[in-house]
MIMIRO-639611 format. One record per residue (C-alpha): residue in one letter; x, y, z. Coordinates in steps of 0.02 Angstrom, whole numbers, plus 50000, padded with zeros to 5 digits. Example, Ala and Ser with C-alpha at 12.3 -4.5 7.8 and 13.67 -1.06 7.14 Angstrom:
! residues 2
A506154977550390 S506844994750357 
END
This chain:
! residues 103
X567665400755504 X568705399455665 X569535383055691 X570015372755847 X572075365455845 X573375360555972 X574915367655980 X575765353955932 X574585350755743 X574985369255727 X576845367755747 X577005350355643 X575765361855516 X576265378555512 X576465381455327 X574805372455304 X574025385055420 X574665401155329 X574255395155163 X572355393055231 X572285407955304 X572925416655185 X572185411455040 X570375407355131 X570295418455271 X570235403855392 X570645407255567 X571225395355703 X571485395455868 X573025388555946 X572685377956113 X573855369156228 X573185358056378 X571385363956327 X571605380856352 X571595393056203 X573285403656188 X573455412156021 X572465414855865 X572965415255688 X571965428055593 X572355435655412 X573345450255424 X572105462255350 X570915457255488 X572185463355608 X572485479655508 X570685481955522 X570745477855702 X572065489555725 X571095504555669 X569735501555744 X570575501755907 X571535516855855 X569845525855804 X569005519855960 X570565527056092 X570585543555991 X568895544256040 X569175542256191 X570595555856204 X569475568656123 X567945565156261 X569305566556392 X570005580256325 X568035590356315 X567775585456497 X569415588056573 X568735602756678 X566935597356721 X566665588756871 X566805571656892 X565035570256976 X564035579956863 X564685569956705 X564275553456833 X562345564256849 X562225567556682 X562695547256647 X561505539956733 X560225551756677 X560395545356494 X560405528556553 X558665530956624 X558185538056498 X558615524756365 X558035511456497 X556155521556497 X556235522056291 X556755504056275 X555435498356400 X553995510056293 X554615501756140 X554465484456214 X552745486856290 X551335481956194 X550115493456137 X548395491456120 X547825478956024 X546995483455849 X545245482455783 X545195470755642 X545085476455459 
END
């Protein structure tokens, strides 16, 4: 559950904070003036975070790397292409069909 707390709660609070978080996975967000600033998560969420982020830019690399010598506007063709066709199987899907004799 993500919880709402000024800056100024957290500070006074600190070691109340860590103990919920770590022990119940709570996680709070740290405003000031209103605006949210920083979060307080447990740190095996972040871990977590991390490698997905690390998964998700090595990716990334490896696409790059495939591509690096095909031209930019084919790759841009061949894009929207797949995008049209999702858009066409998406809108099939969501059509209905006929309706169905009873029995």
């Amino acid at each position: 559950m993500i919880k709402k707390i000024n800056a100024l709660k957290a500070r006074k609070n600190l070691g109340q904070l860590l103990e919920e978080v770590f022990y119940n996975g709570d996680q709070f967000v740290i405003e000031r003036a209103g605006k949210p600033m920083a979060a307080i998560v447990p740190l095996r969420q972040l871990e977590e975070w991390q490698k997905h982020r690390e998964r998700f830019f090595g990716m990334i690399d490896e696409v790059w790397e495939r591509n690096k010598k095909v031209d930019p506007d084919v790759i841009e063709q061949e894009v929207k292409e797949a995008v049209k066709a999702v858009r066409k199987e998406t809108a099939r899907r969501e059509r209905p069909g006929p309706p169905r004799p009873p029995g």
